[in-house]
C-alpha positions in Angstrom: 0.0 0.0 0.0 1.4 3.4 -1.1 0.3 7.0 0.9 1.4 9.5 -1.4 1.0 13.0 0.1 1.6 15.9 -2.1 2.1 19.1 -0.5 0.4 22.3 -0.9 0.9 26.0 -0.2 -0.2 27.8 2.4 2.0 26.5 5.5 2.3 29.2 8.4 5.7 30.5 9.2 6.7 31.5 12.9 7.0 34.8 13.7 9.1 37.1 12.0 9.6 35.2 8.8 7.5 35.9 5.9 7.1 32.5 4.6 8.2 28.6 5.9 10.2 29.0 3.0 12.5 31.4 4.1 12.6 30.9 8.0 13.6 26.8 6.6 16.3 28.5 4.3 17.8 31.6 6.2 16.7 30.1 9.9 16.6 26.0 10.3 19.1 24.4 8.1 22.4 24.4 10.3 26.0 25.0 8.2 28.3 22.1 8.0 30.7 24.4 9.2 28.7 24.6 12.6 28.0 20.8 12.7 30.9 18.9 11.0 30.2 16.5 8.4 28.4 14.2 11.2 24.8 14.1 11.5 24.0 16.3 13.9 21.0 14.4 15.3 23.3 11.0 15.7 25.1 13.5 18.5 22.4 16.0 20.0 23.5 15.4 23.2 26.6 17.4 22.5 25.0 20.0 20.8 25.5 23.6 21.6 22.0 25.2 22.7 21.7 27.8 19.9 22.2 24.8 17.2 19.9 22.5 19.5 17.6 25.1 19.8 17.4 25.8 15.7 17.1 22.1 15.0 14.0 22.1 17.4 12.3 25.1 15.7 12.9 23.4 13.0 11.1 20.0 13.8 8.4 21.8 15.0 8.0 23.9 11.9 7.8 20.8 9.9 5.7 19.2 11.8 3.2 21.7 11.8 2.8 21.0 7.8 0.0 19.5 6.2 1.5 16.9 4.3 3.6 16.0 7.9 0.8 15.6 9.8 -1.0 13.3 6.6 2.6 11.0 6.8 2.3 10.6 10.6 -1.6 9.9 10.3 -1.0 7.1 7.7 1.5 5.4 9.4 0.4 5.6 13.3 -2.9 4.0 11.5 -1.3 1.0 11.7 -1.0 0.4 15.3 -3.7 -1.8 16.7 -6.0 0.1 19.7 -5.7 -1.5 23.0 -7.2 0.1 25.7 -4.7 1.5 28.8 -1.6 1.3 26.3 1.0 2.4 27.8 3.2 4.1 24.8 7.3 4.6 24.6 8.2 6.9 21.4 12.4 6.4 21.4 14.3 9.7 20.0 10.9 11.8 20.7 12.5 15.1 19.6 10.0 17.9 20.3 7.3 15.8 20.6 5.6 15.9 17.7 4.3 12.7 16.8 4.1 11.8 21.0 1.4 14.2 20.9 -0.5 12.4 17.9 0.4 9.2 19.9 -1.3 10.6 23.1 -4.7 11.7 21.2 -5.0 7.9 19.9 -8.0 6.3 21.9 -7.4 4.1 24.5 -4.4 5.1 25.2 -3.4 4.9 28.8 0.2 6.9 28.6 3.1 8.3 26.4 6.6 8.5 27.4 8.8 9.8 24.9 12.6 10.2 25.6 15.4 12.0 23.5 18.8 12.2 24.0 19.1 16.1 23.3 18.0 18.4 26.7 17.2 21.2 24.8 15.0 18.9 22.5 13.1 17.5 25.5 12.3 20.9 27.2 11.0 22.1 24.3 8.9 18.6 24.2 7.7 19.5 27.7 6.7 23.4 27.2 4.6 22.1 24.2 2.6 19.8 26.7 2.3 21.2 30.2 -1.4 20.7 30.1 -1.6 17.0 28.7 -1.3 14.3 31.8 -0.7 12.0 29.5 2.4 12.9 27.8 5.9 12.8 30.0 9.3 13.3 28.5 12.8 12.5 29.7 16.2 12.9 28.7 17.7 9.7 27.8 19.6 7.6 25.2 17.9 5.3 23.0 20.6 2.4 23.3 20.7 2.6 27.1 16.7 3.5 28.1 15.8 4.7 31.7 13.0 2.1 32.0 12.8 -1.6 33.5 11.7 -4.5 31.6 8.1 -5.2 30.4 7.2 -1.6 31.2 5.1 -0.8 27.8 2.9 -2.5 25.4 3.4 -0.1 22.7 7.2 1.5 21.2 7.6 4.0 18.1 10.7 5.0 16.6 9.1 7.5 14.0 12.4 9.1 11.7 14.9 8.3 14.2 16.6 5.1 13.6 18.1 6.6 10.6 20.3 8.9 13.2 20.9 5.9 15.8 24.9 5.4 15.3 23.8 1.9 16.8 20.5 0.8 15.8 21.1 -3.1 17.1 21.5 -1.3 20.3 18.1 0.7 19.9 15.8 -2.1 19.3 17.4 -4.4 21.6 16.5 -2.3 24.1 13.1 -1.6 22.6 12.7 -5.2 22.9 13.4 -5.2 26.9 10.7 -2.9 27.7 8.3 -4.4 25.5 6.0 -6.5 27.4 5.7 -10.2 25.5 3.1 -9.6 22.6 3.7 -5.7 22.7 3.7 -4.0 19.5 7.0 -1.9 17.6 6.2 0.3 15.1 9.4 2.0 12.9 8.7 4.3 10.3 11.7 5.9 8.5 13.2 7.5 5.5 14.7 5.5 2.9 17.1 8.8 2.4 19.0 7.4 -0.7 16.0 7.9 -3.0 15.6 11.6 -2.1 16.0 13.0 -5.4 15.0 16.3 -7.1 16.1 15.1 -10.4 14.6 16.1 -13.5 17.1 13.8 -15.9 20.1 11.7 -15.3 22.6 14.5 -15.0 20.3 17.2 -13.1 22.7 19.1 -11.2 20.9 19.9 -8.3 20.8 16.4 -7.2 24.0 17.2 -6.1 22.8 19.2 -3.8 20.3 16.7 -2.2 22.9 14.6 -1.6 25.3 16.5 0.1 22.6 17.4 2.2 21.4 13.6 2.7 25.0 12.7 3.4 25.5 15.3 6.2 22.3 15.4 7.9 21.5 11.3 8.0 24.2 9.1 9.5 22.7 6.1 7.7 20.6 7.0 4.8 20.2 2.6 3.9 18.8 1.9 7.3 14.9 0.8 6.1 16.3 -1.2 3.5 17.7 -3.5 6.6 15.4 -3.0 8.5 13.3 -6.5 8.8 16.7 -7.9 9.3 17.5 -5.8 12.1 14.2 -6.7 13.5 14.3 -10.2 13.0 18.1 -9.4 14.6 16.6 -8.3 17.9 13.9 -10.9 18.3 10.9 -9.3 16.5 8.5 -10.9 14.4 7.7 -8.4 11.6 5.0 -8.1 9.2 6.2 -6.5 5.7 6.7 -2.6 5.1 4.4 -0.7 3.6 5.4 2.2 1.8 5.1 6.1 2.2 5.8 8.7 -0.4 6.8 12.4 0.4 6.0 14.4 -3.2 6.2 18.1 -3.9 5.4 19.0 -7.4 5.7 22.6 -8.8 5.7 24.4 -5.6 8.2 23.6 -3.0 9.0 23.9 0.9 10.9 21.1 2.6 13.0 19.6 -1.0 14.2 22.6 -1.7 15.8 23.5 1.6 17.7 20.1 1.5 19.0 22.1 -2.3 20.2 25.0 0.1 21.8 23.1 2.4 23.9 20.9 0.0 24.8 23.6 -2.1 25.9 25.7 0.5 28.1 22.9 2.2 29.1 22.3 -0.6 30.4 25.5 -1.4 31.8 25.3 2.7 33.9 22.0 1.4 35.6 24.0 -1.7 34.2 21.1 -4.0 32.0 24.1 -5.9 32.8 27.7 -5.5 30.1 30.2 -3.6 29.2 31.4 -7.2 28.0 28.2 -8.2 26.5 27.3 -5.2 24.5 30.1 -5.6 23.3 29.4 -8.8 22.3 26.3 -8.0 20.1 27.6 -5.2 18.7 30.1 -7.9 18.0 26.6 -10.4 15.6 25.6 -7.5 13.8 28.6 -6.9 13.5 29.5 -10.8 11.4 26.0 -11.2 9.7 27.0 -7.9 8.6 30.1 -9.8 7.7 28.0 -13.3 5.9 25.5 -11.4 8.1 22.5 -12.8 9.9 21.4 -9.4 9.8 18.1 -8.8 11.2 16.2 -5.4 10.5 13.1 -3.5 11.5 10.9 -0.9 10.4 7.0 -0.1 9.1 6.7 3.3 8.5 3.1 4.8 6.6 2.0 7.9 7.4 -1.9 9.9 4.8 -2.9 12.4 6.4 -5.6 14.9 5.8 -7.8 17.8 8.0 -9.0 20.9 6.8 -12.6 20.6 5.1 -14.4 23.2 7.3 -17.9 24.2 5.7 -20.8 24.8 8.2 -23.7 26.4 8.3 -26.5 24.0 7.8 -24.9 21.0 9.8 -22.8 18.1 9.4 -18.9 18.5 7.8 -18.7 15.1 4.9 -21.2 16.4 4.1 -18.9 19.2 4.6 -15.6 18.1 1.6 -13.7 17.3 0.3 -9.9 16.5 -2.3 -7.8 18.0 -4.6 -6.7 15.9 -7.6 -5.9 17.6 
């Protein structure tokens, strides 16, 4: 099954910007220069609070989109209901999607946990008058929880970032009571594309800015593996698509980034790069921009063991 979610105009900017487009282009995207070539959300933690504090504004102004808000709808669809879930949503950021998680019926509880400060006190100013949400500081590999303490675990964009994902749903696993349900969406980064023709150069662009900002842009093509790796029991992916056609907002950002680091790393010069940010914003103006990027959701199970018999025998999904 395919969402395709197209985006449209209209998107609010904060204040003081004009346009999502240009608070995302001046505002959001963070120089290499500032960040290294490392993805800066594989090292939050460590992250200076003006840089932390930009990355947030920037999860939140995404989040806040239309077509965002369509993507996390299609996939959080997916979970069964179970009434008094108790929810854990690894590498939470802002909160965004805990927030979707904690509107869901029948759920009991959300804890969502992030390894960035900054990130999570943002998380917790956003949701000061919801008892059901809590947020804590934490790593993903390491989480500040006991065993068998949650029915339901999300990781919604962030195992992409995880420098050790075996690590992630290992522990994922732990707190998982037996039968509880993982969900993974993700970004199969390596098809983000803006490409128009085989030798568009602003695809370039893309992927400096792919190759920067995700530390593992292959992940979701593993990902059943990695699952099956940690002791899950995994139904197949289903498949998300992230289009903008003519107009543009998110795509070309990821342009603006990669040209600029690119022009940071001497491989173009500044004049160049700036032409190539101009490419993207004259087929804004035509109406002939084209970008996209695959999205994939896994629903999962801890398995319930039954002595005497294989895994696979007793294993089984809630679906009700």
């Amino acid at each position: 099954m395919t969402n395709a979610v197209r985006l449209r105009t209209g998107t609010e900017a904060p204040p003081g910007h004009s346009s999502y487009r240009t608070y995302m282009t001046t505002t959001a995207p963070v120089p290499a220069t500032a960040i290294g070539s490392a993805d800066p959300y594989a090292r939050s933690a460590g992250l200076d609070d003006a840089t932390a504090g930009m990355l947030a504004t920037r999860l939140e102004t995404r989040g806040a989109q239309p077509q965002q808000a369509a993507l996390r709808q299609a996939f959080l669809s997916r979970l069964p209901r179970r009434a008094g879930a108790r929810v854990l949503e690894v590498g939470c950021g802002t909160g965004i999607v805990a927030r979707d998680l904690a509107a869901i019926p029948g759920v009991a509880s959300v804890a969502g946990v992030d390894p960035s400060r900054q990130f999570i006190e943002r998380a917790r100013s956003l949701s000061r008058d919801d008892a059901v949400l809590r947020f804590e500081a934490g790593d993903g590999t390491a989480l500040p929880f006991g065993d068998h303490q949650f029915d339901v675990a999300v990781f919604a964009t962030t195992l992409c970032h995880v420098i050790d994902p075996r690590a992630a749903l290992g522990e994922a696993f732990r707190v998982l009571v037996p039968g509880g349900t993982l969900l993974v969406f993700d970004g199969d980064y390596a098809t983000a594309t803006v490409a128009q023709d085989r030798d568009d150069p602003l695809q370039a662009c893309v992927t400096a800015a792919v190759t920067r900002l995700v530390h593992d842009p292959w992940l979701v093509r593993r990902l059943r593996t990695l699952l099956a790796a940690a002791g899950f029991v995994a139904l197949d992916p289903e498949s998300h698509g992230y289009v903008e056609s003519g107009t543009a907002t998110y795509m070309s950002t990821l342009v603006d980034f990669g040209a600029s680091a690119l022009a940071q790393d001497a491989t173009v010069s500044a004049k160049l790069a700036d032409a190539l940010k101009a490419e993207a914003r004259d087929r804004i103006a035509s109406g002939t921009f084209f970008g996209h990027i695959a999205y994939a959701s896994v629903l999962a199970t801890r398995p319930y063991h039954t002595p005497g018999l294989p895994t696979s025998a007793t294993a089984k999904l809630a679906t009700n």
